[in-house]
C-alpha atoms as an extended CHARMM CRD file, in Angstrom:
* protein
*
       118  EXT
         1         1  UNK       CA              8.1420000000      -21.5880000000       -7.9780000000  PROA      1               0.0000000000
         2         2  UNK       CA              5.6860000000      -22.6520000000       -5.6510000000  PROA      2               0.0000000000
         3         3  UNK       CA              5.3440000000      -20.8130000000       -1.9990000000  PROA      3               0.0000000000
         4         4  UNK       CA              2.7990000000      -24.0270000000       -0.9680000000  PROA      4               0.0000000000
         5         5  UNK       CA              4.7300000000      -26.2080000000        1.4100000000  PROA      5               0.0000000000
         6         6  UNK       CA              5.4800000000      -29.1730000000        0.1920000000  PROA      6               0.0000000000
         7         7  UNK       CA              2.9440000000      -31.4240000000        2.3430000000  PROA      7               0.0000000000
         8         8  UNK       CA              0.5200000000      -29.6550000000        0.2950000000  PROA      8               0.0000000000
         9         9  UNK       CA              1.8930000000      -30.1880000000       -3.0670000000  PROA      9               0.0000000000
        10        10  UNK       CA              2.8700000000      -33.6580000000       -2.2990000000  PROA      10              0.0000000000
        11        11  UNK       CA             -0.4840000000      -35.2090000000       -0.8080000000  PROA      11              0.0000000000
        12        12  UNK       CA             -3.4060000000      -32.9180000000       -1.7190000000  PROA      12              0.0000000000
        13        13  UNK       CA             -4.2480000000      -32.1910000000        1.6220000000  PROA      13              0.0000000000
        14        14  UNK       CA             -4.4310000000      -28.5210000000        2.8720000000  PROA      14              0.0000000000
        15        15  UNK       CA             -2.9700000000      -27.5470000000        5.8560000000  PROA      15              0.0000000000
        16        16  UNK       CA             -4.9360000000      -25.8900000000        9.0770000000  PROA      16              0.0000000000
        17        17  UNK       CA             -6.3000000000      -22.0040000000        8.1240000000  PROA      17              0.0000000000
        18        18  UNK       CA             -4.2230000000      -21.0950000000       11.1280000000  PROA      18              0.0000000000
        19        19  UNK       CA             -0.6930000000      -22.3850000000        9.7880000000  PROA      19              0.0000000000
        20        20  UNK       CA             -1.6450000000      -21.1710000000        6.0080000000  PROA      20              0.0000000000
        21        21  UNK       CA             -1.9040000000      -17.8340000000        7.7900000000  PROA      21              0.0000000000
        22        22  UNK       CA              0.9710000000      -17.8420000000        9.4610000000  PROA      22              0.0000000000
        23        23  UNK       CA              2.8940000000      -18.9660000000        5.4390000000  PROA      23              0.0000000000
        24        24  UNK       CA              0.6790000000      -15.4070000000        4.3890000000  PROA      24              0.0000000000
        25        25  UNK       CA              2.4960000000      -13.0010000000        7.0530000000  PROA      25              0.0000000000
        26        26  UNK       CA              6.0310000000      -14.6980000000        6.7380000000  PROA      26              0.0000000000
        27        27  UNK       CA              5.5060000000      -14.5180000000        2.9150000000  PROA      27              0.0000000000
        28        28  UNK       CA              3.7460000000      -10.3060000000        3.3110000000  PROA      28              0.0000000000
        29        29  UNK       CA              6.8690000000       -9.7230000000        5.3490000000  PROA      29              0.0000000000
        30        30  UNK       CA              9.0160000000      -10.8490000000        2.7880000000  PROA      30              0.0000000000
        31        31  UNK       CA              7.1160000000       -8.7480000000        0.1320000000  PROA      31              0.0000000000
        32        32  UNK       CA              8.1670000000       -5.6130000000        1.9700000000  PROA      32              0.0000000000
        33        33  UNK       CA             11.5450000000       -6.6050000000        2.5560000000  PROA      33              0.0000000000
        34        34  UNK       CA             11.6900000000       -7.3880000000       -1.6250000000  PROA      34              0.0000000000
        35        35  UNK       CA              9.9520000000       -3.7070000000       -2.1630000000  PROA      35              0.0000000000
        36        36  UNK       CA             12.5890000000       -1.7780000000        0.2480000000  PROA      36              0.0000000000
        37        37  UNK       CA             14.9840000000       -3.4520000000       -1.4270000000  PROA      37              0.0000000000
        38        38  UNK       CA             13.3490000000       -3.1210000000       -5.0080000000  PROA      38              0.0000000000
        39        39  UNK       CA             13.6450000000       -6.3860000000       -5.7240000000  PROA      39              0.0000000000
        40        40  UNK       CA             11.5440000000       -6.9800000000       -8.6710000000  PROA      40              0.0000000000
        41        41  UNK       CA             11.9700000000      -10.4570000000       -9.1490000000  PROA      41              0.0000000000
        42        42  UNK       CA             11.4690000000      -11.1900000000       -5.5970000000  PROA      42              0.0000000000
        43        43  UNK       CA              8.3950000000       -8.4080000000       -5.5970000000  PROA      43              0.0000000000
        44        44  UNK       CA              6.7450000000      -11.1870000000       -8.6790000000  PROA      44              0.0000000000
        45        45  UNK       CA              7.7050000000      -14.3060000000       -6.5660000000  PROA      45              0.0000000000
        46        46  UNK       CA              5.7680000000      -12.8490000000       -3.7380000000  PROA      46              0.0000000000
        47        47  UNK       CA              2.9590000000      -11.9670000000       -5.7570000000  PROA      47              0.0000000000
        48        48  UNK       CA              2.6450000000      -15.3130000000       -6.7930000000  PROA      48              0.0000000000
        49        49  UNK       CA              2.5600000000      -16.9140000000       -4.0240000000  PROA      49              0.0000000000
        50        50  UNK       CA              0.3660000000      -14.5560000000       -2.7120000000  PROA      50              0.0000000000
        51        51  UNK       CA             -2.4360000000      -16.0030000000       -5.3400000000  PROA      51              0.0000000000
        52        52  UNK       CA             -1.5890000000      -19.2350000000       -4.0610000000  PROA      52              0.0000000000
        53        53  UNK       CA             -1.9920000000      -18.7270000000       -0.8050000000  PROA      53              0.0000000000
        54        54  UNK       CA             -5.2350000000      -17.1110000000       -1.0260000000  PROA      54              0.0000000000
        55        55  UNK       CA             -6.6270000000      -19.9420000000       -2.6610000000  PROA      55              0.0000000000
        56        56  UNK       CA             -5.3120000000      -22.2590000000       -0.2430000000  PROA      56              0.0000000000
        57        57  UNK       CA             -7.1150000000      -19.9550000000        2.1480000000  PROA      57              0.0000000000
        58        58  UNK       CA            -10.1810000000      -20.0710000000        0.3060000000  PROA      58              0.0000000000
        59        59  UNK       CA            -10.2640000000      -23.8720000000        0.1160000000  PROA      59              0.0000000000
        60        60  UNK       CA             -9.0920000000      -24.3410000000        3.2780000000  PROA      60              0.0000000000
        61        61  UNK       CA            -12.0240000000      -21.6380000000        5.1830000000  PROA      61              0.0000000000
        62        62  UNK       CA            -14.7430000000      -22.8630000000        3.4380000000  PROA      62              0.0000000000
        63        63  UNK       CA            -17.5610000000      -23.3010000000        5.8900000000  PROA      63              0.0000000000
        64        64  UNK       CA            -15.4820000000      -23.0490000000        9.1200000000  PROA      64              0.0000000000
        65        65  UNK       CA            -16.0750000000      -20.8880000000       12.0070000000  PROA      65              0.0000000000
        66        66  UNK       CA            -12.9480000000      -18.9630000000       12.8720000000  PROA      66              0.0000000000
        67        67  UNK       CA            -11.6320000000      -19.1720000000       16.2900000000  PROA      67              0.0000000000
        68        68  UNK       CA            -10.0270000000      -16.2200000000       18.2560000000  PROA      68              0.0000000000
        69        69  UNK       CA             -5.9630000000      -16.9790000000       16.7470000000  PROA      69              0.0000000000
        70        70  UNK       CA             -7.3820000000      -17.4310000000       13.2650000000  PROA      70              0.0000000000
        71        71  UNK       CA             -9.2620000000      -14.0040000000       13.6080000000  PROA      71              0.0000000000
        72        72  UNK       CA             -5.7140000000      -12.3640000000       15.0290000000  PROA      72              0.0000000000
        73        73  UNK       CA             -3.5950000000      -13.9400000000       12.3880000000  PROA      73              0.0000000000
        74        74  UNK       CA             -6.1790000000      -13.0240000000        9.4370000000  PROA      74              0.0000000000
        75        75  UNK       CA             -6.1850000000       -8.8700000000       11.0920000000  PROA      75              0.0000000000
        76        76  UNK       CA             -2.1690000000       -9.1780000000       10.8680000000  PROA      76              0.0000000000
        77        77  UNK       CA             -2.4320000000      -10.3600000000        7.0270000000  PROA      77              0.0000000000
        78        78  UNK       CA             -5.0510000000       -7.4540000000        6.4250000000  PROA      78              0.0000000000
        79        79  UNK       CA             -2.8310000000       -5.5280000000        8.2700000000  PROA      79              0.0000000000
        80        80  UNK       CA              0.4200000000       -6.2270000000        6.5380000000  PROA      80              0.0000000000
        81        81  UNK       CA             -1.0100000000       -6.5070000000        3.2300000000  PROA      81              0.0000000000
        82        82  UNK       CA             -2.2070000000       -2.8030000000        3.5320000000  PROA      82              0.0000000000
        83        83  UNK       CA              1.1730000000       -1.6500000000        4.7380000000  PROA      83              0.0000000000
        84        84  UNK       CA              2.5750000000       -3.2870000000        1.6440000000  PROA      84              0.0000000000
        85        85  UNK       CA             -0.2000000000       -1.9160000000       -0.9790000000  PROA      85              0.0000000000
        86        86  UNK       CA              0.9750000000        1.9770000000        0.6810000000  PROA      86              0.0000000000
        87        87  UNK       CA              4.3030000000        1.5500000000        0.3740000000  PROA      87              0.0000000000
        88        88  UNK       CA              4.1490000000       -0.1760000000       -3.1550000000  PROA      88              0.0000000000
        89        89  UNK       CA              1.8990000000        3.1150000000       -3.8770000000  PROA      89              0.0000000000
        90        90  UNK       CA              4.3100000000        5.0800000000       -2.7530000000  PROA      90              0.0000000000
        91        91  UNK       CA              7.5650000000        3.9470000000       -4.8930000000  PROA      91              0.0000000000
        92        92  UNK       CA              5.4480000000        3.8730000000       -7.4660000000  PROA      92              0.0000000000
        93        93  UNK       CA              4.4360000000        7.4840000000       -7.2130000000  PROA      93              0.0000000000
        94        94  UNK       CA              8.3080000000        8.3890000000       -6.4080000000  PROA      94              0.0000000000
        95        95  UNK       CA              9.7310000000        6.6860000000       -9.1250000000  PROA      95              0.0000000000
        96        96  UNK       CA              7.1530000000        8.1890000000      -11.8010000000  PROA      96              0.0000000000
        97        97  UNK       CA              8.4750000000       11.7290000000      -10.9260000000  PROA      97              0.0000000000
        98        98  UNK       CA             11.9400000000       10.4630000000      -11.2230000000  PROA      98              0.0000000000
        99        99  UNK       CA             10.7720000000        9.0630000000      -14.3660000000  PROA      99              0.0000000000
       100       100  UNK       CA              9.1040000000       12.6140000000      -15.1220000000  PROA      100             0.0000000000
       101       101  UNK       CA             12.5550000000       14.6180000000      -14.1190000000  PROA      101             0.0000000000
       102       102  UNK       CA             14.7110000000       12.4190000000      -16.0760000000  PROA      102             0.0000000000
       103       103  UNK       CA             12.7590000000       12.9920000000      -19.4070000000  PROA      103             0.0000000000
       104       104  UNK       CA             11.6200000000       16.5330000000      -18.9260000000  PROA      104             0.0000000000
       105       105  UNK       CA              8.0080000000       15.1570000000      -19.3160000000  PROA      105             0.0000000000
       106       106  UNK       CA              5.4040000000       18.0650000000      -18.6140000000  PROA      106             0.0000000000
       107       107  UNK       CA              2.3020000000       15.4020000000      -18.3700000000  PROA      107             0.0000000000
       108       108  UNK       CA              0.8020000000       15.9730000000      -21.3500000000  PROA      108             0.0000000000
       109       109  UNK       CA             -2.2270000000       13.4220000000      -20.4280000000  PROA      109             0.0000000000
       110       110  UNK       CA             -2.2410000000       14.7220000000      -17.3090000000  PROA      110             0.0000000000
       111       111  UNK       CA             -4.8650000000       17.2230000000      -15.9930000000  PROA      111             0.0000000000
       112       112  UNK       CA             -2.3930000000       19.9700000000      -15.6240000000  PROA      112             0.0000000000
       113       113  UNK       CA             -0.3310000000       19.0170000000      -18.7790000000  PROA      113             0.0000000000
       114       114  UNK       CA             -3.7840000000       19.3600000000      -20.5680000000  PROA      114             0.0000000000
       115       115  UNK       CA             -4.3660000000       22.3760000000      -19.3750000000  PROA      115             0.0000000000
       116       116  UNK       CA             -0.7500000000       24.1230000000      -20.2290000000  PROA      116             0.0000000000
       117       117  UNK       CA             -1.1470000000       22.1660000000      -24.2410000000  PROA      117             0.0000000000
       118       118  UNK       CA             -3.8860000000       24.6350000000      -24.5830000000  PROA      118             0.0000000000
């Protein structure tokens, strides 16, 4: 599935850094809706079209100078895009000690597990 509108995809041409900024937060927004949720499939769609947006991004800023809106929009993606990375860090962190109380792991490749083993 493709998150590039379909002006894009249909005639080549790359739309204004300001309006593929605006796609990013929309599309970061709906990433943390998909991780509250735990919507894995959703989580990988975003993630995609993350990639694809950057590089639309990347084509689109080559050798521009960015004007005040374009600077606000891009802090809000940085922005948004960290919020997502913490809370992505921690599920992941809560769901590996679920993980660790469900099997009655005691870490043994972790630093404390190796230090109990001996």
């Amino acid at each position: 599935m493709s998150f590039l509108p379909p002006r894009i995809r249909q005639t080549g041409k790359p739309l204004p850094l300001r309006d593929t900024l605006r796609q990013m937060l929309a599309l970061l927004e709906g990433e943390r809706q998909a991780l509250a949720a735990l919507d894995l499939e959703r989580i990988l769609t975003c993630a995609d079209g993350k990639q694809e947006l950057c590089a639309a991004i990347e084509r689109s800023s080559t050798g521009i100078d960015l004007d005040e809106e374009c600077r606000g929009l891009l802090d809000g993606v940085r922005r948004l895009n960290e919020i997502n990375r913490k809370l992505r860090n921690l599920i992941a962190s809560n769901m590996q000690a679920r993980f660790t109380a469900l099997t009655g792991s005691i870490g043994i490749y972790s630093q404390a597990g190796a230090a109990r083993a001996f």
